[in-house]
Structures are given as structure tokens and as C-alpha cells.
PDB file as gemmi writes it, atoms N, CA and C in Angstrom:
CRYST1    1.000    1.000    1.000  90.00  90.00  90.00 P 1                      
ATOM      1  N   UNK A   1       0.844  -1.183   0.000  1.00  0.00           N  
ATOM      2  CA  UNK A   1       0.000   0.000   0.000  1.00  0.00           C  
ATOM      3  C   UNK A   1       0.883   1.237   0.000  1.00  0.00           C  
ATOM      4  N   UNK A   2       0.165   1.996  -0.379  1.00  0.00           N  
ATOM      5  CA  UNK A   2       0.961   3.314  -0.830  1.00  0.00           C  
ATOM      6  C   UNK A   2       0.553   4.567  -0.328  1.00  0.00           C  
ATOM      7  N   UNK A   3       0.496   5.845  -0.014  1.00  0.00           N  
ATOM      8  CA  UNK A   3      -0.095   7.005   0.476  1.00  0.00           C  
ATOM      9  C   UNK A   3       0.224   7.765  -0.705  1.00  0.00           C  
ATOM     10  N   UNK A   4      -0.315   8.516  -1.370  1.00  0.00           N  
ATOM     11  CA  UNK A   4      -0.132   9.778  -2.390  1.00  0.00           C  
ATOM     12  C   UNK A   4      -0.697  10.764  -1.900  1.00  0.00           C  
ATOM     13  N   UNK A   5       0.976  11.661  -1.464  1.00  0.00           N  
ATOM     14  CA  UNK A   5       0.083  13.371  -0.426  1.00  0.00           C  
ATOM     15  C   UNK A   5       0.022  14.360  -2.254  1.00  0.00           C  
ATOM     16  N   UNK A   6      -0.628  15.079  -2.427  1.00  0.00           N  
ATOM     17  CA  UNK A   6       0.118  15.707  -3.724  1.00  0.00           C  
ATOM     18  C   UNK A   6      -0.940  16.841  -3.505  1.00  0.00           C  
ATOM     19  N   UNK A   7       0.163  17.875  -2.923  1.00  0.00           N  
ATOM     20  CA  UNK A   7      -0.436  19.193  -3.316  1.00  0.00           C  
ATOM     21  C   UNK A   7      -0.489  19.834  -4.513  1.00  0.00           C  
ATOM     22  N   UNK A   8      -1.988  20.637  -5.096  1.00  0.00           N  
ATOM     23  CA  UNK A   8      -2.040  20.678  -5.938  1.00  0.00           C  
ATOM     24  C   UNK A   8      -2.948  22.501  -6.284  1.00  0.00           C  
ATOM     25  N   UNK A   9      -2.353  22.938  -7.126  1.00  0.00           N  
ATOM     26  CA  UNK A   9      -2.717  24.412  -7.330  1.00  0.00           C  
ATOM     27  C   UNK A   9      -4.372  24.187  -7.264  1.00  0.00           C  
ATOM     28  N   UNK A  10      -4.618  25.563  -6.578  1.00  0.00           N  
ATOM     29  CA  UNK A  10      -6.410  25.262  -6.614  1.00  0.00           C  
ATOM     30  C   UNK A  10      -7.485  25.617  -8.323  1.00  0.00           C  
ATOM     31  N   UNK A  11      -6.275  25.946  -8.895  1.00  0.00           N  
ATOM     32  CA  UNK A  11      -7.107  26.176  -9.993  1.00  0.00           C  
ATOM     33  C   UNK A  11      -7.127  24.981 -11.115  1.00  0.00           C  
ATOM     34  N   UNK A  12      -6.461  23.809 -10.458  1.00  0.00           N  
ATOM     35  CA  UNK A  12      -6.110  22.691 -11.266  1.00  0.00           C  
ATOM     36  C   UNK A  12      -6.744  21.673 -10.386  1.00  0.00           C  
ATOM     37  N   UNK A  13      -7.464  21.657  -9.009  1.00  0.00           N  
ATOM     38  CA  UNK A  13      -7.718  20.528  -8.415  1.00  0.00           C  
ATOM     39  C   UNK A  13      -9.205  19.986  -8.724  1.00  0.00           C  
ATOM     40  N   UNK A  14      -9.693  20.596  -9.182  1.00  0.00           N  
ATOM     41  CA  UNK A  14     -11.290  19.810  -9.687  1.00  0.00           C  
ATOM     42  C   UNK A  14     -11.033  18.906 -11.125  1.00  0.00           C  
ATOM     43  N   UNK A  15     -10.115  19.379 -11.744  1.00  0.00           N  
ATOM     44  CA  UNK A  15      -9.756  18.414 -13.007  1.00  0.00           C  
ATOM     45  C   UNK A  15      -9.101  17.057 -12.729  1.00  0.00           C  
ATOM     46  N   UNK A  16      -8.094  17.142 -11.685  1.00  0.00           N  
ATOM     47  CA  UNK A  16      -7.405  16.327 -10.935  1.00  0.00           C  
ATOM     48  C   UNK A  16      -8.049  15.447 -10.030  1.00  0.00           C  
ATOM     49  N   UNK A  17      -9.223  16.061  -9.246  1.00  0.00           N  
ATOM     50  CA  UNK A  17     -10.206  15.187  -8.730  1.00  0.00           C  
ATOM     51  C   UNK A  17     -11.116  14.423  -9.696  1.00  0.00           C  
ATOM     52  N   UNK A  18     -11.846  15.168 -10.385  1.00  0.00           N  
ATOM     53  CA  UNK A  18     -12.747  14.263 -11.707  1.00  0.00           C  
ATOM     54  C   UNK A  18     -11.794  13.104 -12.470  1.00  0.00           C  
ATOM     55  N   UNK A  19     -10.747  13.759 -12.527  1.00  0.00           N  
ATOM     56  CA  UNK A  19     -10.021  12.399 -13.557  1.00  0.00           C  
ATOM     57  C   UNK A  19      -9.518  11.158 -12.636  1.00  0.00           C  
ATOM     58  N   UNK A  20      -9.182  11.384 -10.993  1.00  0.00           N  
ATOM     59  CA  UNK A  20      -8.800  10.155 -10.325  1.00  0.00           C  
ATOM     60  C   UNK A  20     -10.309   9.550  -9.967  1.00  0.00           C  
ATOM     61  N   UNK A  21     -11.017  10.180  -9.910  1.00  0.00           N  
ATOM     62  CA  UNK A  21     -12.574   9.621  -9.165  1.00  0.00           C  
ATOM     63  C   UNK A  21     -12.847   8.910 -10.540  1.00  0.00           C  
ATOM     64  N   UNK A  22     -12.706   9.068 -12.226  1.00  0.00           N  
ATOM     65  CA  UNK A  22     -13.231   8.245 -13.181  1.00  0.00           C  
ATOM     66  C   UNK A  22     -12.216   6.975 -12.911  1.00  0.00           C  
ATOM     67  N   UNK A  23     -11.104   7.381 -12.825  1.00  0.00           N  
ATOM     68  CA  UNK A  23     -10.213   6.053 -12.071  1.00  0.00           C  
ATOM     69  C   UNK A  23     -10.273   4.819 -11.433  1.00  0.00           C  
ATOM     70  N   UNK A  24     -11.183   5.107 -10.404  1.00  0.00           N  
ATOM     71  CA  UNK A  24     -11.909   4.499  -9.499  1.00  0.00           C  
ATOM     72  C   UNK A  24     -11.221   4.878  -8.439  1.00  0.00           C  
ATOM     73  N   UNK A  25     -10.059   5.963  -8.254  1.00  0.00           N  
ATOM     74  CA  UNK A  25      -9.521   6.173  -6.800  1.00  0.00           C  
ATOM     75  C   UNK A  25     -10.128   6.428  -6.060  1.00  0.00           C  
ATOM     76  N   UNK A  26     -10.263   6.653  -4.931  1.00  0.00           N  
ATOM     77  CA  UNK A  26     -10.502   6.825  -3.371  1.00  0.00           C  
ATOM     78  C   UNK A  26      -9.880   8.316  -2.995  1.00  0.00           C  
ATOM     79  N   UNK A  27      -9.845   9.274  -2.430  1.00  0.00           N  
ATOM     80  CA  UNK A  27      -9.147   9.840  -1.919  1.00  0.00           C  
ATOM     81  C   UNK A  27      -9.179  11.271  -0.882  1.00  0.00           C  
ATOM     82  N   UNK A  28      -9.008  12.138  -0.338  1.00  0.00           N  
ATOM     83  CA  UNK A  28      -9.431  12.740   0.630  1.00  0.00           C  
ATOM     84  C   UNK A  28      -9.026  14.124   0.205  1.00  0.00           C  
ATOM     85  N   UNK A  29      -9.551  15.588   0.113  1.00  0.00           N  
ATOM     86  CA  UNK A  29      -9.248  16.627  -0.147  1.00  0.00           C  
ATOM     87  C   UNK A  29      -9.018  17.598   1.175  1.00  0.00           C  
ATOM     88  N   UNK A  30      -8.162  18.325   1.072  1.00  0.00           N  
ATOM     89  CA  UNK A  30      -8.060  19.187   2.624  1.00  0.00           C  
ATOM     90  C   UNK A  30      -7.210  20.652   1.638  1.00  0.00           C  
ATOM     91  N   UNK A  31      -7.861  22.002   2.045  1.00  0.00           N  
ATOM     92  CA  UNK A  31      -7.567  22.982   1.708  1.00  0.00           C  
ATOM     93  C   UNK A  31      -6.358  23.507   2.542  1.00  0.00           C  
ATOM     94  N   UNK A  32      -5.175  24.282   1.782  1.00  0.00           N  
ATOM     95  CA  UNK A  32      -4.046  24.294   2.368  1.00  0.00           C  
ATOM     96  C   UNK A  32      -3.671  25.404   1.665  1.00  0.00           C  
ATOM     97  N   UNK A  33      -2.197  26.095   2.223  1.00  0.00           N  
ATOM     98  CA  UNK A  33      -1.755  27.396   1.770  1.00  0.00           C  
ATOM     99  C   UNK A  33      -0.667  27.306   1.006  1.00  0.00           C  
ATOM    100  N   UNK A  34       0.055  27.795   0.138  1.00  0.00           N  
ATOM    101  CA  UNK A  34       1.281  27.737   0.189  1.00  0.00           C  
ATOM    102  C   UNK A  34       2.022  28.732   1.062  1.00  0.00           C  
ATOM    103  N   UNK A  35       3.683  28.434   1.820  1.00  0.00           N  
ATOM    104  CA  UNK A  35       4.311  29.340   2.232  1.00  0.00           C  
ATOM    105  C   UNK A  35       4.862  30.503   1.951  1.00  0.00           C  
ATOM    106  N   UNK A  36       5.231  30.215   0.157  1.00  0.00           N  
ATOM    107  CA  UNK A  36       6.498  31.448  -0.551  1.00  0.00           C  
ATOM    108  C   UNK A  36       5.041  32.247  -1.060  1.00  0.00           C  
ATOM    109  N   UNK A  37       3.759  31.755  -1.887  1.00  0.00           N  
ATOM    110  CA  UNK A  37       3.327  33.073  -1.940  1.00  0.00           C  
ATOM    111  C   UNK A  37       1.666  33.264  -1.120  1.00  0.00           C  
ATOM    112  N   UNK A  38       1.648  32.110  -0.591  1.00  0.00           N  
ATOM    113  CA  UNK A  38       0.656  32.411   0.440  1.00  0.00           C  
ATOM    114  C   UNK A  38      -0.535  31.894  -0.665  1.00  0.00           C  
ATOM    115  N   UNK A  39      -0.154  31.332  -1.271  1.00  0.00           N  
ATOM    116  CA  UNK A  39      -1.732  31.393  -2.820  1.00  0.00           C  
ATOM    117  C   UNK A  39      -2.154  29.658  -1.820  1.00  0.00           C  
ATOM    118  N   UNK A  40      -3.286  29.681  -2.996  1.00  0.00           N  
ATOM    119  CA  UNK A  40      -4.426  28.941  -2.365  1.00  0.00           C  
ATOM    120  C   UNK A  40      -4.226  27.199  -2.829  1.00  0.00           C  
ATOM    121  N   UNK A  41      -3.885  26.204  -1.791  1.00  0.00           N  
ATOM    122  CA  UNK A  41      -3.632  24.718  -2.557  1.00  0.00           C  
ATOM    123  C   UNK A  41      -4.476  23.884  -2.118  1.00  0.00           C  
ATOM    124  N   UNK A  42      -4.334  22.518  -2.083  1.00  0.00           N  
ATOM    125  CA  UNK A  42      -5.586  21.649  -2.062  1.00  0.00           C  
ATOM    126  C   UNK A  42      -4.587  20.310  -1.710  1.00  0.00           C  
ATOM    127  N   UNK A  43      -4.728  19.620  -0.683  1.00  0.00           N  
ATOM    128  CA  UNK A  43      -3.834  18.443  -0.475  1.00  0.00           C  
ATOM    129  C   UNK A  43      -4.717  17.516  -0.596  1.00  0.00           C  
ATOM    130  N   UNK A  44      -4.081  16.626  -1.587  1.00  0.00           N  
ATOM    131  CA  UNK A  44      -4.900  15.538  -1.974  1.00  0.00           C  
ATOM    132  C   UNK A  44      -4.478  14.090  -1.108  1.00  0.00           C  
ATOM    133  N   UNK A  45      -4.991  13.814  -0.896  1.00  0.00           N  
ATOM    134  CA  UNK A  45      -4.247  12.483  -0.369  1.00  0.00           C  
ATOM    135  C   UNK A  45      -4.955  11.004  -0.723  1.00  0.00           C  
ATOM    136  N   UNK A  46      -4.457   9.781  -1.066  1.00  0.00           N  
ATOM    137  CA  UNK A  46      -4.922   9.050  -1.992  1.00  0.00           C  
ATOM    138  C   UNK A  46      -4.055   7.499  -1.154  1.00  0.00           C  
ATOM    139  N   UNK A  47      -4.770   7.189  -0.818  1.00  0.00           N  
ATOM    140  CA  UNK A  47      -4.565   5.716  -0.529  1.00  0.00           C  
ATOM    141  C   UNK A  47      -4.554   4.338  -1.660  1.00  0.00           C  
ATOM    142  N   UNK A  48      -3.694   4.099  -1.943  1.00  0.00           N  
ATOM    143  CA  UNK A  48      -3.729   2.956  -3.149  1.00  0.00           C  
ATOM    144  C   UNK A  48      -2.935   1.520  -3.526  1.00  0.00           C  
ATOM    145  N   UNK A  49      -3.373   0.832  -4.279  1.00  0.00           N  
ATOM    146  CA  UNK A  49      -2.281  -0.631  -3.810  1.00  0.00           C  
ATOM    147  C   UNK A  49      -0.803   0.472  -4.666  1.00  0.00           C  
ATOM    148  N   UNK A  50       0.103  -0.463  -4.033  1.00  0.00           N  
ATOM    149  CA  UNK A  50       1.244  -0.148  -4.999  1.00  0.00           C  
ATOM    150  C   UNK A  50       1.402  -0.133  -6.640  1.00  0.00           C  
ATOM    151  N   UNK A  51       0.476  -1.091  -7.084  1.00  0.00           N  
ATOM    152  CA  UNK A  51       0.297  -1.499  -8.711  1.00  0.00           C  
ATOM    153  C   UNK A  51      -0.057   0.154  -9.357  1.00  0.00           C  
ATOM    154  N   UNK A  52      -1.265   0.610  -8.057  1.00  0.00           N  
ATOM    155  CA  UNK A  52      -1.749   1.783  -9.378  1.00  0.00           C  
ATOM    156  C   UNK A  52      -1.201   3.091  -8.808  1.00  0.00           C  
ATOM    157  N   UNK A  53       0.460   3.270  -8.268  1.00  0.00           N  
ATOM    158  CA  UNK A  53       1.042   4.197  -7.959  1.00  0.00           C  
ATOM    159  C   UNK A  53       0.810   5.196  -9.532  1.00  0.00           C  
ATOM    160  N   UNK A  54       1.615   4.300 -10.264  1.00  0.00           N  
ATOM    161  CA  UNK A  54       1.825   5.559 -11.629  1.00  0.00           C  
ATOM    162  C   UNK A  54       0.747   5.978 -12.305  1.00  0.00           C  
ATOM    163  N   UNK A  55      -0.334   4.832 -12.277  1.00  0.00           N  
ATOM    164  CA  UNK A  55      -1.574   5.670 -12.952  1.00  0.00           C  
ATOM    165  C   UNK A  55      -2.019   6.622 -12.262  1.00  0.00           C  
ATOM    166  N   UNK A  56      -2.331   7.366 -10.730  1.00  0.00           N  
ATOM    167  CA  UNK A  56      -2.223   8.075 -10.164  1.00  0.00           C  
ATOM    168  C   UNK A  56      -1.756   9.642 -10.495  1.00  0.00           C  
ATOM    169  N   UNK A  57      -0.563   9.432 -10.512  1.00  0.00           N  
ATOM    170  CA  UNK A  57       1.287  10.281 -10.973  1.00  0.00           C  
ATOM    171  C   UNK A  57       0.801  10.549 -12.212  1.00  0.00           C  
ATOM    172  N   UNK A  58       0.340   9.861 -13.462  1.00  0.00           N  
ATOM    173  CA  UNK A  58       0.217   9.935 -14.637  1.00  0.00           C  
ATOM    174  C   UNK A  58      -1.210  11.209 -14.668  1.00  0.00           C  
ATOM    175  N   UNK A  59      -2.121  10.906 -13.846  1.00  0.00           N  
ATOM    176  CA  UNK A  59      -3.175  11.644 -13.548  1.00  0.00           C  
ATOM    177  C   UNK A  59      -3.058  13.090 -13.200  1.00  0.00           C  
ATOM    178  N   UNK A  60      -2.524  12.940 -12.341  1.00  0.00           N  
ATOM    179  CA  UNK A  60      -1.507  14.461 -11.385  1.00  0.00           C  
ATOM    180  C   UNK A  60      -0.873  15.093 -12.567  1.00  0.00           C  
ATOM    181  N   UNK A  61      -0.474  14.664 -13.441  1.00  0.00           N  
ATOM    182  CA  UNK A  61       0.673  14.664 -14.629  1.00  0.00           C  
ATOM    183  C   UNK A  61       0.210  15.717 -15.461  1.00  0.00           C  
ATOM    184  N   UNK A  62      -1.168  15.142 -15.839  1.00  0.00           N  
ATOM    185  CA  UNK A  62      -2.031  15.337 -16.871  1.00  0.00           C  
ATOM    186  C   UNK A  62      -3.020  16.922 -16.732  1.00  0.00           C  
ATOM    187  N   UNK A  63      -3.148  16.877 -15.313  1.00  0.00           N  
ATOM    188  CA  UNK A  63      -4.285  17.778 -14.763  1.00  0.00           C  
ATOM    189  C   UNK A  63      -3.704  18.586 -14.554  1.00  0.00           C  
ATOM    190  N   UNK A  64      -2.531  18.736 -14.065  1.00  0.00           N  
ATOM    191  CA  UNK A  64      -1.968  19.960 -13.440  1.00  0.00           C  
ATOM    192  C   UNK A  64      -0.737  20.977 -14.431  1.00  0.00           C  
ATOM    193  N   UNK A  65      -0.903  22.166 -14.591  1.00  0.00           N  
ATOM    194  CA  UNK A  65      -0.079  22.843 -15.447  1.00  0.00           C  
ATOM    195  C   UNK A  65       0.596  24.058 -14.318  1.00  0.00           C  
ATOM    196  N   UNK A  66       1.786  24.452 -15.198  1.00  0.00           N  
ATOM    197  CA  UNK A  66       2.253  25.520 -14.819  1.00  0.00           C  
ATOM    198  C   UNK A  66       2.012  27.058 -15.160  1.00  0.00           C  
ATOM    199  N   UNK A  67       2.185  27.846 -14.393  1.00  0.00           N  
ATOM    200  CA  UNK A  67       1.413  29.133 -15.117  1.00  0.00           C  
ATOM    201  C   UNK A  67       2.557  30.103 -14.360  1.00  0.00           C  
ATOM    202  N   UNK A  68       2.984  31.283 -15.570  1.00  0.00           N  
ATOM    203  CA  UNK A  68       3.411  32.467 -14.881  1.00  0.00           C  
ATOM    204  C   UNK A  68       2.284  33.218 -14.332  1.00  0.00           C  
ATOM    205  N   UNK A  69       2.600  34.457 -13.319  1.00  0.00           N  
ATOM    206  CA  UNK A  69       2.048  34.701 -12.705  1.00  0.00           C  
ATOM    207  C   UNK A  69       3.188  36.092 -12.221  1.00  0.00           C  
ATOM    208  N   UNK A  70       1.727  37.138 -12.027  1.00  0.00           N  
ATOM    209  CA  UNK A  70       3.102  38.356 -11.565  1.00  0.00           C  
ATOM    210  C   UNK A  70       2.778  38.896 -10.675  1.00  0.00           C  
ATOM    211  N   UNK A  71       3.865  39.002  -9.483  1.00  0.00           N  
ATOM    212  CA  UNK A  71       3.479  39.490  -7.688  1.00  0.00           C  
ATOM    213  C   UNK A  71       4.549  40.669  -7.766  1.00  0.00           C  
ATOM    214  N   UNK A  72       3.647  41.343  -6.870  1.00  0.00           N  
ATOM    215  CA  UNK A  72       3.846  42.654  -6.438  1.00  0.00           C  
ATOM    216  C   UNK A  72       4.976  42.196  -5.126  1.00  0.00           C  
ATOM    217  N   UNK A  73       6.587  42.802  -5.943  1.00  0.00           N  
ATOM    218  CA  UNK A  73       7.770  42.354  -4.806  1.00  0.00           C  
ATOM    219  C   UNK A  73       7.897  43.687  -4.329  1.00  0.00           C  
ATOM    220  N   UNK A  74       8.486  43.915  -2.713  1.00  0.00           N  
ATOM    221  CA  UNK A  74       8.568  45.298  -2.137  1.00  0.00           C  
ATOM    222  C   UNK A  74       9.632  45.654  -1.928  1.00  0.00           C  
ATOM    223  N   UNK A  75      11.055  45.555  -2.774  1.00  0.00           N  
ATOM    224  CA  UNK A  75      11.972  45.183  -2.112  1.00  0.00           C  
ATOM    225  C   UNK A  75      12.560  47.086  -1.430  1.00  0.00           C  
ATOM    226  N   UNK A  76      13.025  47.454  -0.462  1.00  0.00           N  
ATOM    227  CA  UNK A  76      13.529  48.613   0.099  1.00  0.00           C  
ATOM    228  C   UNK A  76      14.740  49.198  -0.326  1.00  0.00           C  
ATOM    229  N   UNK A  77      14.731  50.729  -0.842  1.00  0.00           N  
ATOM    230  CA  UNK A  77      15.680  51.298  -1.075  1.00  0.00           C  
ATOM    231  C   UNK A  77      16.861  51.876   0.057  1.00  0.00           C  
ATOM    232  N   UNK A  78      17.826  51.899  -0.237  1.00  0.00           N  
ATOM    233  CA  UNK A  78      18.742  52.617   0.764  1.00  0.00           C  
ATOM    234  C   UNK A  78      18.205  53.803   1.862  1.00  0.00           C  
ATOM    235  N   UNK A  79      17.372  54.667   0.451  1.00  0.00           N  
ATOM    236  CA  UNK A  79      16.604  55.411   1.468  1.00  0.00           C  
ATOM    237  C   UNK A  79      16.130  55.302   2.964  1.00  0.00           C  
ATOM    238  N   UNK A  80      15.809  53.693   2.986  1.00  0.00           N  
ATOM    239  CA  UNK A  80      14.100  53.195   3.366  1.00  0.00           C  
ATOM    240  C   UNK A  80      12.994  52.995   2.847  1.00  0.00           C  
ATOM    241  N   UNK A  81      12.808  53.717   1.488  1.00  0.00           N  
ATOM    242  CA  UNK A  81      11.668  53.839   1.052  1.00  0.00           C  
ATOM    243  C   UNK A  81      11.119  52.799   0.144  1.00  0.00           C  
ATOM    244  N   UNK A  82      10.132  52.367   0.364  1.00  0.00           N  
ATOM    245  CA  UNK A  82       9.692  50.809  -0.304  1.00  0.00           C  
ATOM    246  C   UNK A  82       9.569  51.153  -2.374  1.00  0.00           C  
ATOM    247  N   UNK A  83       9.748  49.884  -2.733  1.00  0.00           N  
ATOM    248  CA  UNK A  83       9.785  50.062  -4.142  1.00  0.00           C  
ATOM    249  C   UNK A  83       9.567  49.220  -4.500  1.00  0.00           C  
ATOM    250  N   UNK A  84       7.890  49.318  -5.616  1.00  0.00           N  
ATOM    251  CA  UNK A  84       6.741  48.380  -5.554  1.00  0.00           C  
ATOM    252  C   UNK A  84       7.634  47.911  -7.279  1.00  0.00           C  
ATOM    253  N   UNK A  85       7.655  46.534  -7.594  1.00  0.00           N  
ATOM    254  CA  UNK A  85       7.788  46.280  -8.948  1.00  0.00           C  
ATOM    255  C   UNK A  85       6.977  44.691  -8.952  1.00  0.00           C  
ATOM    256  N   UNK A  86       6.451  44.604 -10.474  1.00  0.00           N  
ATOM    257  CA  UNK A  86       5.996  43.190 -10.467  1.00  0.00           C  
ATOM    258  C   UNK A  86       7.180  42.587 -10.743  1.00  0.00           C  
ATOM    259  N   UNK A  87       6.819  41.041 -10.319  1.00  0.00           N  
ATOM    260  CA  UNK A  87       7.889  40.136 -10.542  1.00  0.00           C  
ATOM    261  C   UNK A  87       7.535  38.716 -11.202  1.00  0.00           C  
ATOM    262  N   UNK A  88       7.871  38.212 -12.260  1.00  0.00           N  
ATOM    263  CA  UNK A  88       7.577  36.980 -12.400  1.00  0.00           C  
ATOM    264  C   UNK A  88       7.750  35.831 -11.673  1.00  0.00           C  
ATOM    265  N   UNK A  89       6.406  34.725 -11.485  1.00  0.00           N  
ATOM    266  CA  UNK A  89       6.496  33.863 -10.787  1.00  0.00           C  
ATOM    267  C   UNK A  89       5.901  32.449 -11.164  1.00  0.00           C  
ATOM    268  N   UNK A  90       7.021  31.402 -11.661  1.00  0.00           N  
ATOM    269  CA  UNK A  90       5.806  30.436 -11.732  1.00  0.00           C  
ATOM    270  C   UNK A  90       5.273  29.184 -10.956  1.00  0.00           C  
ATOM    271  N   UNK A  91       3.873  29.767 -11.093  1.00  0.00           N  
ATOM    272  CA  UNK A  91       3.229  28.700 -10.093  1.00  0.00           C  
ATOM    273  C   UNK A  91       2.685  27.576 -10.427  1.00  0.00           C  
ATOM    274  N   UNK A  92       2.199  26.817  -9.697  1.00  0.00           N  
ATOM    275  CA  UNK A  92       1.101  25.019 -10.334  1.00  0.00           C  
ATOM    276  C   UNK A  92       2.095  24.352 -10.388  1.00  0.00           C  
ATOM    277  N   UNK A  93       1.713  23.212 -11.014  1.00  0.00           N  
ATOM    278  CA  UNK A  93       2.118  21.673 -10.954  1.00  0.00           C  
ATOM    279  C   UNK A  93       1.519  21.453 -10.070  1.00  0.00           C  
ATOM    280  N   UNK A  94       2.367  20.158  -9.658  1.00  0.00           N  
ATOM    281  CA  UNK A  94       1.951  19.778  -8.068  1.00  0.00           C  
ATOM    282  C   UNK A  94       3.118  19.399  -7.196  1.00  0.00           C  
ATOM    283  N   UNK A  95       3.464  19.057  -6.463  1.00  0.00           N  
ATOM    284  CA  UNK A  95       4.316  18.492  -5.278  1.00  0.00           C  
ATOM    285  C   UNK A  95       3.784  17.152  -4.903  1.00  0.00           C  
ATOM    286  N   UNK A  96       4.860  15.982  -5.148  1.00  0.00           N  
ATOM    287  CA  UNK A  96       3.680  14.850  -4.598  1.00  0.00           C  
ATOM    288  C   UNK A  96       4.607  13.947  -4.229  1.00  0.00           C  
ATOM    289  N   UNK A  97       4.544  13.521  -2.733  1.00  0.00           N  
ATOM    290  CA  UNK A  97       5.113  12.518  -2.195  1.00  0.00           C  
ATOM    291  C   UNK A  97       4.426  10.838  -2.121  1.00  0.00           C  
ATOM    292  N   UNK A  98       5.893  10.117  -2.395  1.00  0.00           N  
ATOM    293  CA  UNK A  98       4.406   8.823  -2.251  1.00  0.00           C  
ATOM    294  C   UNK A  98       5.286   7.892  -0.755  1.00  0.00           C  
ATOM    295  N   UNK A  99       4.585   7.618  -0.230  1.00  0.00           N  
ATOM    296  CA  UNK A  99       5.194   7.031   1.467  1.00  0.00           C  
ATOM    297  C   UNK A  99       4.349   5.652   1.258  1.00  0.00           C  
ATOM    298  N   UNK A 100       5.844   4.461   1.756  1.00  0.00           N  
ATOM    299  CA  UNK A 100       4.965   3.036   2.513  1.00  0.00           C  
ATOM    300  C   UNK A 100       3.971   3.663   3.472  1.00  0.00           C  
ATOM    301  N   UNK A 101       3.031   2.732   3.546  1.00  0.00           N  
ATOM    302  CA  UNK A 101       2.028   2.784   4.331  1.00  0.00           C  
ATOM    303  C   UNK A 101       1.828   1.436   4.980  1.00  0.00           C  
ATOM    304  N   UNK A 102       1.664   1.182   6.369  1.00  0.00           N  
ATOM    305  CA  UNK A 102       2.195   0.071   7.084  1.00  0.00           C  
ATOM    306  C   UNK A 102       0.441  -0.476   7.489  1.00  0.00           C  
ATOM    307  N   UNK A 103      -0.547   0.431   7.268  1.00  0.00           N  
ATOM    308  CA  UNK A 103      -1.806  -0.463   7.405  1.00  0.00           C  
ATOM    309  C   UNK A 103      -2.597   0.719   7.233  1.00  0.00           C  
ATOM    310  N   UNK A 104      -3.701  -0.156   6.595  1.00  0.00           N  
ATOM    311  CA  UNK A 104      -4.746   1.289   5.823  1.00  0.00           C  
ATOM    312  C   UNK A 104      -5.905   0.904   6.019  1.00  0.00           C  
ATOM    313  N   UNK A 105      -7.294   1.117   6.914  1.00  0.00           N  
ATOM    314  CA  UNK A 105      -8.518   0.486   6.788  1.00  0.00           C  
ATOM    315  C   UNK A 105      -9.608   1.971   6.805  1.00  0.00           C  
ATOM    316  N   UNK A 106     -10.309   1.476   5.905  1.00  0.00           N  
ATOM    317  CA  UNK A 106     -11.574   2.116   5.640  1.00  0.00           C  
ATOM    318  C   UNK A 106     -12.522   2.308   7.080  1.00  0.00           C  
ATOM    319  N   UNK A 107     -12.927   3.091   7.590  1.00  0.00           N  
ATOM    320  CA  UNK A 107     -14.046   2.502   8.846  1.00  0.00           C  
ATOM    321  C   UNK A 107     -15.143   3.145   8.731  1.00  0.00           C  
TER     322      UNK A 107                                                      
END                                                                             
């Protein structure tokens, strides 16, 4: 058995959910933050035999894209005085760990 944590951009997680649920996966959604820009993620987590690790991964693969994206950086002048510029950033994919899992029951 396998655990699949895979955080996933929120603007990519309903595609990512519909395509593992036609799958027949199982799996649990929990809303989450990111740290570097604070934007909005979705931790998926997915219990599965080992066999259907990659169809999973292949899923995640498929659903999730990358996107630039431009944030307002503040960085400070010698002055002190703040100095607003956009900055490119790219965000999405996903992050996805897969962990043994030592016993897994439904209740």
C-alpha cells in the first residue's frame, strides 16, 4: 500500500479530482496554503495498492499545469523607502510525495 500526499494548485484541483474519481480512486481533499506566496492549494491524499502508484502520478501529470504569474515584490531602497515592482512567478504543478504505508482500513 501506498499514500499519495500531492499538493495541488487550486485552480487545477477539480480536473485532478474528476479524472482520479473516473479512475476508481478513493481519496481525501483538505484545503491548504502555500508558504512562498501564500496562494491557495488543495492536499490531496490518496490511498492505493502499490500497482496503481503511476496511474495516479500519470493523472496528477495530466491535470496539473504551470502558469506564470506576476506578484507585487517590495523590495527597500537605501533610502528606506519601499519600491513596488511586479515580478515573475511560476506557479502550479503539483508536489507529490508517495510514502509506505504500514496499514490502511476504511471505517
Amino acid at each position: 500500500m501506498k499514500l499519495i500526499t500531492a499538493i495541488v494548485n487550486k485552480k487545477d484541483v477539480n480536473e485532478v479530482s474528476d479524472a482520479l474519481r473516473e479512475q476508481g480512486f478513493s481519496f481525501t481533499r483538505m484545503a491548504s496554503t502555500g508558504g512562498f506566496l501564500t496562494a491557495g492549494n488543495t492536499t490531496i491524499l490518496i490511498g492505493t495498492d502499490d500497482e496503481k502508484v503511476e496511474n495516479a502520478l500519470e493523472i496528477i501529470r495530466q491535470n496539473c499545469k504551470k502558469r506564470t504569474v506576476h506578484i507585487s515584490h517590495t523590495p527597500y531602497t537605501a533610502t528606506g523607502f519601499p519600491l513596488a515592482y511586479p515580478t515573475e512567478v511560476i506557479v502550479g504543478g503539483a508536489t507529490v510525495f508517495v510514502t509506505d504505508v504500514c496499514h490502511y482500513e476504511k471505517i
